[in-house]
C-alpha positions in Angstrom: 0.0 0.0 0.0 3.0 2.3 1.1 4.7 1.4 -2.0 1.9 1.8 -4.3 1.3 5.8 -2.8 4.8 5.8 -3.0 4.8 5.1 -7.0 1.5 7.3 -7.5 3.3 10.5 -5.8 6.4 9.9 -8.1 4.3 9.0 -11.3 2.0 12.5 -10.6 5.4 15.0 -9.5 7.2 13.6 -12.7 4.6 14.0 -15.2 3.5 17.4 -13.9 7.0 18.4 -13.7 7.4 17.8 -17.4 4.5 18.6 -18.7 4.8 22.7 -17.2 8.2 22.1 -19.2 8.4 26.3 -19.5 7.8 27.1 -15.6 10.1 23.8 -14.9 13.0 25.5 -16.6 12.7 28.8 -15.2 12.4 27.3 -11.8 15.6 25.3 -11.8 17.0 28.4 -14.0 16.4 30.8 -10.7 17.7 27.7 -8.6 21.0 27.3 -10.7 21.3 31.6 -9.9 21.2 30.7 -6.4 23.3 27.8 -6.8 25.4 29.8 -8.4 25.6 32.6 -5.9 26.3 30.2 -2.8 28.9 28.3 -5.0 30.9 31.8 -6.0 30.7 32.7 -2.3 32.5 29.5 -1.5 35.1 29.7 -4.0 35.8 33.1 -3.2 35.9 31.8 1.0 38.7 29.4 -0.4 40.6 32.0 -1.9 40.2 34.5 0.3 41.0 31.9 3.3 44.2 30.7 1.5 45.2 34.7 0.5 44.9 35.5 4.2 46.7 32.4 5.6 49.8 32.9 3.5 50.1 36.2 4.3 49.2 35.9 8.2 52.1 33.0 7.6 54.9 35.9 7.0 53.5 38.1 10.1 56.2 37.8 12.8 57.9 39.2 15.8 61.3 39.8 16.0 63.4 39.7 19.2 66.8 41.2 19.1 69.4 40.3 22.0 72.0 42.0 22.9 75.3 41.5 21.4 76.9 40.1 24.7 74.0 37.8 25.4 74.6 34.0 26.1 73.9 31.2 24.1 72.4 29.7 27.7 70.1 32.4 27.9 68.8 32.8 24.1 68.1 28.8 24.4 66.2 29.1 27.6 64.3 31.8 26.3 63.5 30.1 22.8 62.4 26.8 24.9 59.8 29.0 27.2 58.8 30.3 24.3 57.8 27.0 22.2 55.9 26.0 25.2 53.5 29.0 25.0 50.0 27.1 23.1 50.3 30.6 21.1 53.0 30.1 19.8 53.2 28.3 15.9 57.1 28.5 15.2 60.2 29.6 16.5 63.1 31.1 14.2 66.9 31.5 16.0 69.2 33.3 13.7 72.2 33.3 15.1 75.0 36.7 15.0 76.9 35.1 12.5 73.9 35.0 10.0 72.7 38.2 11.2 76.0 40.2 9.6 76.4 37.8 6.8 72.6 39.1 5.8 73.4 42.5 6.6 76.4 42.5 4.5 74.3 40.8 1.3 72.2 43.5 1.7 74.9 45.9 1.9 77.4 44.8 -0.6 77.3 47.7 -2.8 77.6 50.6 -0.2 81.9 50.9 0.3 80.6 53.4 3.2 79.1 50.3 5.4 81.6 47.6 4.5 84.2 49.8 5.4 82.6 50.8 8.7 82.3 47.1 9.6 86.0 46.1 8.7 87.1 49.4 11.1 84.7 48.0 13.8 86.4 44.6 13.9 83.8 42.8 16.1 80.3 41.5 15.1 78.1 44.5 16.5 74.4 42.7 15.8 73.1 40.3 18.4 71.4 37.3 17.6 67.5 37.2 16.8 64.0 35.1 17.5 61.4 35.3 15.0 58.2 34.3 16.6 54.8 33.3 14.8 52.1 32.9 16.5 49.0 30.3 15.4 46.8 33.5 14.9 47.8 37.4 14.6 45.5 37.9 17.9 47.9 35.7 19.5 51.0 38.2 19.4 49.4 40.1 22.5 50.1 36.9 24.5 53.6 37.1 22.9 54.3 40.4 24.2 53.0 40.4 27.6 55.5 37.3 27.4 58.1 39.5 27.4 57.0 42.4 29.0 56.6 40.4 32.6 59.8 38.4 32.0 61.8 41.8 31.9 64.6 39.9 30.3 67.8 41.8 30.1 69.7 40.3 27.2 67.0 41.0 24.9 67.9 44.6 23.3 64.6 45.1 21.8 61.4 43.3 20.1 59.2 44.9 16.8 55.7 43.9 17.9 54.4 47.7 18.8 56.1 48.6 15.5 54.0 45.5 13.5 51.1 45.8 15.9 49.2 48.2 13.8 49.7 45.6 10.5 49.0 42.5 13.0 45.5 43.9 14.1 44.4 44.8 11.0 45.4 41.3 9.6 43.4 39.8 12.4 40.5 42.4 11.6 40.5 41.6 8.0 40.3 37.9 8.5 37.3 38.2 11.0 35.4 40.3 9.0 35.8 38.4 5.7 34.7 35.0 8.0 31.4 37.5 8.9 31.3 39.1 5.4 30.7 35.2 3.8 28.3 33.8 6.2 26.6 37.0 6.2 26.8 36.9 2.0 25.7 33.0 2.0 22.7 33.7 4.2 21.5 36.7 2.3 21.4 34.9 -1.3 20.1 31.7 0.5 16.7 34.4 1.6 16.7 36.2 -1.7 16.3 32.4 -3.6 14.3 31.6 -1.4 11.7 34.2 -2.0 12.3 34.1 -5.9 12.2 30.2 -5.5 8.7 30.4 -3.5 6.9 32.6 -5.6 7.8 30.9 -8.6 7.0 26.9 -7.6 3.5 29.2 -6.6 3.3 29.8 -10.3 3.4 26.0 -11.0 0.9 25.2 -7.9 -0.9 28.0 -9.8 -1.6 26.1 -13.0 -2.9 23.0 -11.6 -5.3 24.9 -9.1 -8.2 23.3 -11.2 -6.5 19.6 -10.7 -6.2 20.6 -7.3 -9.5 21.0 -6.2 -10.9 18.3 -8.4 -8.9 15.9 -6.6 -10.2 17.8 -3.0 -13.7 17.2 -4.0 -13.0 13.5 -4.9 -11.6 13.2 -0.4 -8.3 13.3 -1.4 -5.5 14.1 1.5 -3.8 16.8 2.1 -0.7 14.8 2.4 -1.5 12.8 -1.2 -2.5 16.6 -3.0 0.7 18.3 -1.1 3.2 15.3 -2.2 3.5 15.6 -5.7 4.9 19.1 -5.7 7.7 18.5 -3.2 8.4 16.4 -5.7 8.7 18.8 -8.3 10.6 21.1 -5.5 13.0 18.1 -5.5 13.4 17.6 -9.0 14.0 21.1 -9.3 17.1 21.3 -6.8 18.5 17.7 -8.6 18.7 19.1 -12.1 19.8 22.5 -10.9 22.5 21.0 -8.4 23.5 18.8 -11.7 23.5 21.5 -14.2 25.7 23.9 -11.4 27.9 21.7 -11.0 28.8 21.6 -14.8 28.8 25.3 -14.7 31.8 25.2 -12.3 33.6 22.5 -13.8 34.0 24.5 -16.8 34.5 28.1 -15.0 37.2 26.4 -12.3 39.0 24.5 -15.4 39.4 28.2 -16.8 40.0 29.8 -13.8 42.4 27.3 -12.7 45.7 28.2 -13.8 44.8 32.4 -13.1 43.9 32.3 -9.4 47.2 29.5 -8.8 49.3 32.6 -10.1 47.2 35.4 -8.7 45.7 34.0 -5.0 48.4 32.1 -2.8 49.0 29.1 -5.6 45.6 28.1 -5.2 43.9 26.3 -8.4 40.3 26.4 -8.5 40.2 23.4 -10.8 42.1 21.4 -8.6 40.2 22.5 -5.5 36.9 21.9 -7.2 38.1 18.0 -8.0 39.4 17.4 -5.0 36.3 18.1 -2.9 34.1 17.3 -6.0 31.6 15.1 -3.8 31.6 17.6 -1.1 30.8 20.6 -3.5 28.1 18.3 -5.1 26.7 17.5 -1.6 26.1 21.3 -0.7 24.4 22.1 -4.1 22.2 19.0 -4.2 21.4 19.2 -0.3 20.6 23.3 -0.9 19.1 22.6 -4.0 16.6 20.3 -2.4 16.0 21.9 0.3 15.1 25.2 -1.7 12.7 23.4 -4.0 11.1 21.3 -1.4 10.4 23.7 1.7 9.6 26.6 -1.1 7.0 24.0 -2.6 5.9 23.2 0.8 5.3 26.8 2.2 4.0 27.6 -1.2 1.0 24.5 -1.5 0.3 25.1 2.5 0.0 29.1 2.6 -1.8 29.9 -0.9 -3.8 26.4 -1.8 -4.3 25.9 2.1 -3.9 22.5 1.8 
């Protein structure tokens, strides 16, 4: 009996679904927009994300120690320091590297390799370059130092980078706000555009409707069919989106690998092909089913 009401809902949803062939392609057209939309917010959350990571990843502080300080005392320092849960990576350049850099940099001015020859001694002390896990981390970092009160460290850079470091951590925080926020406003504006146009289809079969009311039909039997259609809507659209961005990500590809952090679209999109396909189908769905549901309960009042 189930499987017979089962076959009867599926036989009615298909057959309506293409015999309004017109409004069935503007409804999964207007799906495959919002589709669309949510998808390019997406891609543009993995760019974005990997843009920001690989430039948080070069964000540092630097601690510069005295010239006379101890190897004993820049290890025990570097060890405390690696200990912190804030703490992502520590970097020890050691004097030696420190004037072999600053004379590469320097090579052409006589004025500075002279000066260093007259000096005879190494005059730069060695250096820590912290990163932190995350650019609000580098607070922790300093308070670090600022209550050790060490006395072989000369100086450290963080209230110089600490205007750069909070904007970075601004930035990144608002453009996690700015998708959701993005996401959730296209998902409304389909929604709307999705409901009034599945009412358009519920429209055209009023008549069918109410024969099959006056004949003691349910309300569950009447309302099936068109979540249904609301289904078959979000499968072909989820189908036909996902073609859409196989072909945009294969052309995109190679441009955002040279342009945003080495990150290929294409490659992305192939990797997490079954994932990507799960969010369209799942929104898809769930666009065409609840919009078809709302639709049939609030303007057939079934």
């Amino acid at each position: 009996m189930i499987g017979t009401h089962i076959r009867r809902v599926l036989r009615a949803g298909i057959t309506s679904f293409w015999r309004n062939g017109s409004v069935s392609i503007a409804s999964i057209s207007i799906v495959v927009l919002a589709l669309f939309m949510i998808g390019s917010v997406l891609f543009a959350n993995v760019l974005l994300t990997a843009t920001l990571v690989q430039v948080e990843s070069k964000v540092d502080v630097s601690v510069y120690f005295k010239p006379d300080a101890t190897e004993f005392d820049i290890d025990a320092i570097q060890k405390s320091l690696e200990q912190l849960p804030e703490i992502a990576a520590v970097e020890y350049i050691s004097r030696e590297q420190t004037l072999a850099e600053f004379r590469e940099r320097h090579r052409d001015n006589a004025l500075i390799s002279n000066s260093l020859i007259e000096l005879g001694d190494n005059p730069f002390g060695a250096t820590l370059n912290v990163r932190a896990k995350s650019p609000s981390d580098y607070e922790s970092v300093a308070l670090f130092f600022e209550q050790g009160k060490f006395e072989s460290i000369d100086k450290i850079n963080y209230r110089k980078n600490k205007v750069v470091i909070d904007r970075l951590a601004a930035l990144i925080e608002s453009s996690r706000q700015i998708g959701i926020a993005v996401a959730a406003v296209f998902s409304a504006v389909a929604m709307l555009v999705v409901f009034n146009t599945i009412r358009l289809a519920i429209f055209s079969a009023k008549e069918e409707i109410g024969v099959m009311k006056l004949v003691g039909a349910s309300r569950n039997f009447i309302r099936s069919p068109f979540l249904v259609i609301g289904a078959l809507y979000g499968i072909s659209a989820s189908l036909i989106t996902m073609f859409i961005f196989w072909g945009l990500t294969f052309w995109l590809g190679p441009k955002s690998e040279s342009f945003f952090a080495g990150i290929n679209l294409y490659q992305y999109f192939m990797e997490h092909f079954l994932q990507v396909f799960a969010i369209f189908l799942i929104g898809g769905v769930l666009l065409g089913v609840v919009s078809s549901y709302i639709a049939v309960r609030k303007y057939l009042r079934v």
